[in-house]
N, C-alpha and C positions, 0 to 999 in steps of 0.2 A: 760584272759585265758578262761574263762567261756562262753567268746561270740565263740567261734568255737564250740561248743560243741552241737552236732545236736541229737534231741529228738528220742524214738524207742521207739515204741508198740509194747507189744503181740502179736499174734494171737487173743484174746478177746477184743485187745483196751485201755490194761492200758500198763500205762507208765513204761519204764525200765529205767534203770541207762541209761541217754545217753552219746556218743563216739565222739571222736573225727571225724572229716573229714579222709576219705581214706590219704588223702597226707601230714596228722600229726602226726607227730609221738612225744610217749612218754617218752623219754630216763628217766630211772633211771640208773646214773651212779654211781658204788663204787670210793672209797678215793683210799685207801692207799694201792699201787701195781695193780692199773690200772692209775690214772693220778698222781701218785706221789711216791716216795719210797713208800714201805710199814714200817709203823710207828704202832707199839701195842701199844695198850690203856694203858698198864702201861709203857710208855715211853713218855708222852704227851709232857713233854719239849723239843722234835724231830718235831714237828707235825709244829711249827710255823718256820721253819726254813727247813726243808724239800723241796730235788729237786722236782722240776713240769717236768712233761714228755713234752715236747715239740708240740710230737704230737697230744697228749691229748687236750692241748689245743687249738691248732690250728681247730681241728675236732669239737670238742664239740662248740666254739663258732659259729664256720662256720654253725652247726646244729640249733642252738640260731637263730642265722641271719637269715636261713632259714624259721623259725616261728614255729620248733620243739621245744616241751616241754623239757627242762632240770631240771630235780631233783636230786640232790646228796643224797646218799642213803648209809649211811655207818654203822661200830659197833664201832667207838665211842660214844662216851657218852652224855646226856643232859650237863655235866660239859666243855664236849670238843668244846661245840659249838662257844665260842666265839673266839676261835682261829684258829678253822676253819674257818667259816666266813672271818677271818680276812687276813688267809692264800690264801684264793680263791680269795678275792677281791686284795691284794695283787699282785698275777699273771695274776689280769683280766680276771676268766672267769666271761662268763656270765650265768646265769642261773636265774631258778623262784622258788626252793626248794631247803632244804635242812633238809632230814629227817637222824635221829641221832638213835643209838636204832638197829640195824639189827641185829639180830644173827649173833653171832662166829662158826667161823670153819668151812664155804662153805659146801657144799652137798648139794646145795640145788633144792627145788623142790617145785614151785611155782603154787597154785591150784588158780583158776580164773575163774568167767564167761565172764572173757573178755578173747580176743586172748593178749597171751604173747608169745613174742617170746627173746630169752634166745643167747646171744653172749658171750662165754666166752673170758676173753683177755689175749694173751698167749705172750705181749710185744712188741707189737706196733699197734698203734690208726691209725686209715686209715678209707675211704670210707668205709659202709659196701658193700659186695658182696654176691649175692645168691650160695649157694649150699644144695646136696641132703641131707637129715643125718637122719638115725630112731632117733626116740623120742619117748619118753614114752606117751600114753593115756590112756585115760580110757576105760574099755570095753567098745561094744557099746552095 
């Protein structure tokens, strides 16, 4: 993963966190009520046994193949990971993470010096498509 990842200077000549190439992208995708039922942390014994959305799958490996970064990103638990893990490999997706630990109860609002860009998923997984939308920033 590391070998795409192209270097950025300053303006003075020192080194920044470096980015991906323009045509990689980073998905951080959630669990539970984007590519599977939604399953709460106090109901784990659902979690290894829970429906895969279809097209979640479909999309997200298709992105994989493409040579986009896939991380799953959820609020379950460091306890929940092995049945996760096990649930994902299970339906074959493919991905390169799986970070456990996200805050509960959505609102959120993600501060970065990298560019994030924010798709909420409101019930089915498809191609993304561009549109216009206000979004929050900071003054300038």
């Amino acid at each position: 993963m590391d070998q795409n990842l192209k270097n950025v200077k300053n303006d003075k000549g020192e080194n920044l966190s470096p980015v991906l190439p323009d045509d990689i992208k980073n998905y951080l995708i959630d669990i539970d009520g984007t590519i599977c039922d939604d399953v709460p942390n106090e109901e784990p014994e659902r979690m290894g046994t829970c429906e895969v959305y279809p097209d979640a799958l479909e999309i997200c490996n298709k992105w994989y193949e493409e040579g986009h970064i896939i991380t799953f990103f959820t609020s379950r638990t460091e306890e929940h990971r092995e049945i996760t893990e096990y649930w994902l490999k299970k339906h074959g997706f493919k991905y390169h993470g799986l970070l456990v630990g996200k805050p509960r109860g959505g609102n959120y609002h993600w501060i970065d010096n990298h560019l994030v860009k924010a798709t909420r998923f409101k019930g089915k997984f498809t191609d993304l498509v561009r549109v216009n939308a206000t979004i929050e920033v900071f003054e300038p």
